[in-house]
KEDOZA-402698 format. One line per 8 residues: number of its first residue (from 1); for each residue x, y, z of C-alpha. Coordinates in nm, 3 decimals, padded with zeros to 5 digits. Layout:
NUM = X/Y/Z  ... $
***
This chain:
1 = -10.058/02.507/03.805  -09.925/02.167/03.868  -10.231/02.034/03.825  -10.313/02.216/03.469  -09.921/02.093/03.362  -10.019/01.710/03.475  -10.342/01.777/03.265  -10.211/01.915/02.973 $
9 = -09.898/01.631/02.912  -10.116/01.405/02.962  -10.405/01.487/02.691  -10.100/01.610/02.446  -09.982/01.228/02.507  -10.276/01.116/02.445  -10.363/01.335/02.148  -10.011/01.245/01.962 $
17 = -10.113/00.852/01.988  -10.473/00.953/01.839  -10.302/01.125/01.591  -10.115/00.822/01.432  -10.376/00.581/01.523  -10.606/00.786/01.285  -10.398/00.798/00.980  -10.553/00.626/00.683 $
25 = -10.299/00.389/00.438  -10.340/00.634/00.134  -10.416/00.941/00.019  -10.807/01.019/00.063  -10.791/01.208/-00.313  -10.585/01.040/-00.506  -10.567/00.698/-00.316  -10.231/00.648/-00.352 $
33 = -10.054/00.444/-00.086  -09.848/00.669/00.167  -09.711/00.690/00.492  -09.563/01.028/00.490  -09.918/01.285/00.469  -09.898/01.702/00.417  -09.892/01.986/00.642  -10.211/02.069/00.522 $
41 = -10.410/02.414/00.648  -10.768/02.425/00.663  -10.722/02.761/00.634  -10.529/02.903/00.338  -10.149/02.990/00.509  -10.104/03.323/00.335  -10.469/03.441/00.465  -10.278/03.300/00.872 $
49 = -10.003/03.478/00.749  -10.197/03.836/00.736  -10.309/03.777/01.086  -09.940/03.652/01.216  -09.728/03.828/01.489  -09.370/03.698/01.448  -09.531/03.360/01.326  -09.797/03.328/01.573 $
57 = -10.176/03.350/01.561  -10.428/03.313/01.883  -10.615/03.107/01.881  -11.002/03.060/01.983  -10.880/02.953/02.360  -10.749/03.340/02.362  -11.149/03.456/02.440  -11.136/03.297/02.782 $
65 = -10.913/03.143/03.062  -10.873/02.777/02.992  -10.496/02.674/03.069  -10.467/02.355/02.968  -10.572/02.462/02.602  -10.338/02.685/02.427  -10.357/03.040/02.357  -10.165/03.042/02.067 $
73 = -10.011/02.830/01.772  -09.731/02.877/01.516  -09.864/02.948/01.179  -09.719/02.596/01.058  -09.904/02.431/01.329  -10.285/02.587/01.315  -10.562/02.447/01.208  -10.392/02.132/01.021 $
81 = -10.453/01.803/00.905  -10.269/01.493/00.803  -10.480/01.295/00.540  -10.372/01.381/00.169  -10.020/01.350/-00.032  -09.808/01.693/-00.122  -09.929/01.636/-00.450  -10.293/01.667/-00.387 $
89 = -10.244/01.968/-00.163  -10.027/02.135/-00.411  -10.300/02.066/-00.723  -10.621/01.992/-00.523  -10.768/02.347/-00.430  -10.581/02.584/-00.646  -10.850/02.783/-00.807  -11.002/02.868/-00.414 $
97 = -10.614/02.924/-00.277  -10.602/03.227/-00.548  -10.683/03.548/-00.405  -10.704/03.688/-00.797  -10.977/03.460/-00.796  -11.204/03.670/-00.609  -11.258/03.967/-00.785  -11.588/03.785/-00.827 $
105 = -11.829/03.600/-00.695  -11.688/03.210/-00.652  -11.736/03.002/-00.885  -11.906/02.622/-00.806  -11.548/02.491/-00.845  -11.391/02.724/-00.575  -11.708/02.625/-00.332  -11.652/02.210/-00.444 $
113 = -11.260/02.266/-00.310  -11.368/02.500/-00.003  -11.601/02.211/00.128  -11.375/01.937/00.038  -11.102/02.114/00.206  -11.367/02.139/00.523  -11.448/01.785/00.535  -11.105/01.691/00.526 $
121 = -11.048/01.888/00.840  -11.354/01.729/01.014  -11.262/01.411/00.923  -10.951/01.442/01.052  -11.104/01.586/01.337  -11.356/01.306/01.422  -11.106/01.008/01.349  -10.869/01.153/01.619 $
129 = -11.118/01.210/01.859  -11.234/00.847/01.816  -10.903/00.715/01.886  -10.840/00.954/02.164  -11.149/00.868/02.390  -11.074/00.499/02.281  -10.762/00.505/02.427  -10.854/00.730/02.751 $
137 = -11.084/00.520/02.851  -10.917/00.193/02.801  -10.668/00.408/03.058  -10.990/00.519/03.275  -11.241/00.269/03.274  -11.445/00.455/03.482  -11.534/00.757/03.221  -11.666/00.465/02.989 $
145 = -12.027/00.512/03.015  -11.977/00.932/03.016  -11.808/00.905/02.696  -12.046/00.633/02.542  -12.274/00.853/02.407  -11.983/01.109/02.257  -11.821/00.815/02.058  -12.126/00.717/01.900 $
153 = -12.216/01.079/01.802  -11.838/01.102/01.698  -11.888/00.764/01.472  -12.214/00.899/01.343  -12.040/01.233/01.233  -11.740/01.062/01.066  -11.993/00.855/00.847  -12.210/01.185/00.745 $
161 = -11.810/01.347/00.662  -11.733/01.076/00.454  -12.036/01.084/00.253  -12.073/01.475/00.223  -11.693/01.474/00.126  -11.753/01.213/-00.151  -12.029/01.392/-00.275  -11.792/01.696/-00.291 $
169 = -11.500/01.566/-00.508  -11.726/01.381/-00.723  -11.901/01.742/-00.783  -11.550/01.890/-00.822  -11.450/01.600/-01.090  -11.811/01.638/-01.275  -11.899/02.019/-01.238  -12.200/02.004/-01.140 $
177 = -12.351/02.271/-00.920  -12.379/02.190/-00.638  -12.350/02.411/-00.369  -12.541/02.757/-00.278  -12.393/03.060/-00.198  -12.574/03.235/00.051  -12.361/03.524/00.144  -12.040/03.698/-00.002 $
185 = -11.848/04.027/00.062  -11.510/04.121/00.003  -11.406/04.426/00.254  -11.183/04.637/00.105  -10.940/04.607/00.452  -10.801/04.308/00.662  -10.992/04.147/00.961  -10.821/04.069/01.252 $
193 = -10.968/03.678/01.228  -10.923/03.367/01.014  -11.196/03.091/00.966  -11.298/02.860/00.730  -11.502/02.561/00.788  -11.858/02.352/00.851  -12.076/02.429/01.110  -12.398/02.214/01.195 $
201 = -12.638/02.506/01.402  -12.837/02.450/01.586  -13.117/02.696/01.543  -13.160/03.012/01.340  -13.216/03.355/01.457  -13.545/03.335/01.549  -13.500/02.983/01.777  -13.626/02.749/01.498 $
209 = -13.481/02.444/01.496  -13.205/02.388/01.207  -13.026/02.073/01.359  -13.126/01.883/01.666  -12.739/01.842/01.783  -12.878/01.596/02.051  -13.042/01.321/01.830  -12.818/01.019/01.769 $
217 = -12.926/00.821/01.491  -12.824/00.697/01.170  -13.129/00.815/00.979  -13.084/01.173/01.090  -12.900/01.339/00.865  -12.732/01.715/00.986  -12.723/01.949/00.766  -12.368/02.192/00.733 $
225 = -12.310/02.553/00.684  -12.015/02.638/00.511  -11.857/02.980/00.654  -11.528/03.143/00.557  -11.324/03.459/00.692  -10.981/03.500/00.522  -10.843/03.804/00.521  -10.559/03.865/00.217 $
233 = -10.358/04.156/00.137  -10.569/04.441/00.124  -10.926/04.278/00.104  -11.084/04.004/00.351  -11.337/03.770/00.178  -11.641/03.680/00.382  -11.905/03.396/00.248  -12.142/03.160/00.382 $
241 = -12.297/02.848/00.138  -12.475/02.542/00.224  -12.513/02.210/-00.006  -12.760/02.242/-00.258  -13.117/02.006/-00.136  -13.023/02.171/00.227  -13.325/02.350/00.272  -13.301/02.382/00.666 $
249 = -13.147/02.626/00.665  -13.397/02.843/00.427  -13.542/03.055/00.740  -13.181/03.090/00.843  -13.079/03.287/00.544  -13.382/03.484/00.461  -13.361/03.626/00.874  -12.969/03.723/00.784 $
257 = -13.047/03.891/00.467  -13.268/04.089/00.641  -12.985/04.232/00.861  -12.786/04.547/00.803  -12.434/04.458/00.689  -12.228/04.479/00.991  -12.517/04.317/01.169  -12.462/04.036/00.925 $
265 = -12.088/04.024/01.014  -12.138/04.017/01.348  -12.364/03.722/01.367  -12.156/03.548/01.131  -11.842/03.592/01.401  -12.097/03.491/01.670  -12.200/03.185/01.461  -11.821/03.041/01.419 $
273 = -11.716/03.157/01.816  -12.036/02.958/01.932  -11.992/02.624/01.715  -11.597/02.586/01.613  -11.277/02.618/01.768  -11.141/02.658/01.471  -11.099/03.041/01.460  -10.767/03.198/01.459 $
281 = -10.699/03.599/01.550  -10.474/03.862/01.568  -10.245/03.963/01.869  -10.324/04.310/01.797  -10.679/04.255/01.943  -10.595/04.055/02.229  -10.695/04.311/02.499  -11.060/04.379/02.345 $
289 = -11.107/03.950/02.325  -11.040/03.945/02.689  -11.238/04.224/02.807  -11.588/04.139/02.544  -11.785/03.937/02.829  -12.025/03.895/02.480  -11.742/03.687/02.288  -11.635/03.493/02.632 $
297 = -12.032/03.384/02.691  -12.051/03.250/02.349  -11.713/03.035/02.386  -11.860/02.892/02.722  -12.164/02.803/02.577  -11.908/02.611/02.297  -11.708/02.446/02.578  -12.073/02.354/02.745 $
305 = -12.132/02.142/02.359  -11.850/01.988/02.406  -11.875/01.842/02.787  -12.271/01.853/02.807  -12.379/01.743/02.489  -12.537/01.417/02.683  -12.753/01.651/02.852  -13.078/01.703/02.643 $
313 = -13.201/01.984/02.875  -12.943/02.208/02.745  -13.079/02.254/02.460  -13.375/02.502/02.569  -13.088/02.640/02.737  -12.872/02.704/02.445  -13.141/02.789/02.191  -13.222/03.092/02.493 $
321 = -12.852/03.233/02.504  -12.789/03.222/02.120  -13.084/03.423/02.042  -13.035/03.677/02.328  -12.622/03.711/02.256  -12.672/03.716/01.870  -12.915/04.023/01.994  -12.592/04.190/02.232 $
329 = -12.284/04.090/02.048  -12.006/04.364/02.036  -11.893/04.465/01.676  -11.552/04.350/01.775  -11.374/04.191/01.453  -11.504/04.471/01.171 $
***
């Protein structure tokens, strides 16, 4: 325990440095100059707010034991960033933050402020983590050449955010379509979960290759899937859309619409526990997270991403357990 204490100040110190190191001088939106950024959720606070026990929401860390990591976050606290002015937050993604919006199908300028709102989150993301392993190994030289390989894949990513998020307001601004929806439901009662953001897979239900995650280079371009689970009063809106001129994911989405429905959702929760750790639940289904040995293998085979990704064996490895969980995964969130 003392150990896991000395562990956790330590990368919280760390973290809270990256933090600040990563802020940008203005406002990515609106480019005005600003040193005091919003509170902003990548996930819509009044869909947290559904899932919220006295303020609190678990958090992916919940499926399995990993101390240093929390279990749980305060509302005003999960799944943040810091790179936009009040203003921008407040007028920004509006139509999207509606739940009367929803009666239908989303429009192209709900999607445009979904996958801005996603890249912003990334990019946040991927600037901190930059700073962070800057600074720890400056502190540790001798982690330098272990982490070589994850900054450059971190620099790569921040360049491909950048891009896909300019590409995304300047949609927004134009209204142009340009985004696909490949899957959306609305269930007429409220899931126990919370996501929204991009996820780069790595193959498709059949092991095809979508994205080699292990292949650093500039001209390789990885392609996102946008996925979303926000439950709101009554209702939870599931979706899944992808950029339009994306087309590897084409085998992806004619295997899924293939599936029966709560099939569908159930991959869909296996996709998000397997790439993000960006998924937030409710307390009320703590004791069926910690006893789903399904949900727990596909979080280890997340944390094994995040500490292995130098190791291009794993990918047979991963592409083996994806296909044969996605067959086995409990129908726990529906």
């Amino acid at each position: 325990m003392n150990r896991d204490y000395a562990a956790k100040k330590e990368i919280n110190r760390l973290v809270k440095s990256a933090k600040l190191k990563a802020k940008p001088d203005d406002c990515l939106i609106c480019h005005t100059p600003t040193t005091r950024f919003c509170n902003s959720h990548s996930i819509p606070k009044f869909c947290l707010k559904q899932i919220a026990s006295e303020g609190y929401v678990l958090t992916s860390y919940a499926i399995y034991d990993y101390p240093i990591l929390k279990e749980a976050d305060g509302i005003e606290r999960a799944g943040t960033f810091h790179l936009i002015c009040t203003q921008c937050d407040n007028t920004a993604f509006s139509d999207y933050e509606d739940p009367n919006n929803y009666d239908e199908n989303p429009n192209q300028r709900m999607l445009a402020q979904i996958a801005i709102k996603n890249l912003l989150k990334l990019m946040d993301k991927r600037r901190t983590e930059i700073e962070y392993y800057q600074m720890f190994c400056e502190e540790h030289p001798e982690f330098s050449e272990h982490f070589s390989i994850k900054q450059i894949a971190n620099k790569l990513d921040l360049v491909e955010y950048e891009s896909a998020f300019q590409r995304a307001c300047r949609a927004l601004k134009n209204g142009k379509a340009a985004f696909h929806l490949a899957y959306y439901a609305k269930l007429d009662y409220v899931t126990p979960v919370a996501f929204q953001g991009q996820i780069a897979m790595a193959f498709d239900l059949e092991g095809n290759v979508i994205n080699d995650l292990f292949y650093y280079s500039p001209k390789y371009k990885i392609e996102m899937l946008n996925i979303c689970i926000l439950p709101m009063e009554n209702k939870s809106i599931i979706m899944m859309f992808i950029e339009e001129g994306h087309k590897r994911y084409r085998k992806f989405i004619k295997q899924f619409n293939k599936l029966e429905p709560l099939d569908q959702l159930s991959v869909i929760s296996y996709i998000v526990i397997l790439y993000s750790e960006d998924l937030y639940l409710s307390n009320s289904i703590k004791d069926v997270i910690e006893g789903n040995q399904y949900l727990k293998k596909a979080a280890e085979e997340n944390t094994d991403y995040m500490f292995e990704a130098t190791v291009k064996s794993r990918i047979e490895e991963v592409k083996k357990n994806t296909i044969s969980t996605t067959e086995n995964l409990s129908r726990t969130f529906y």
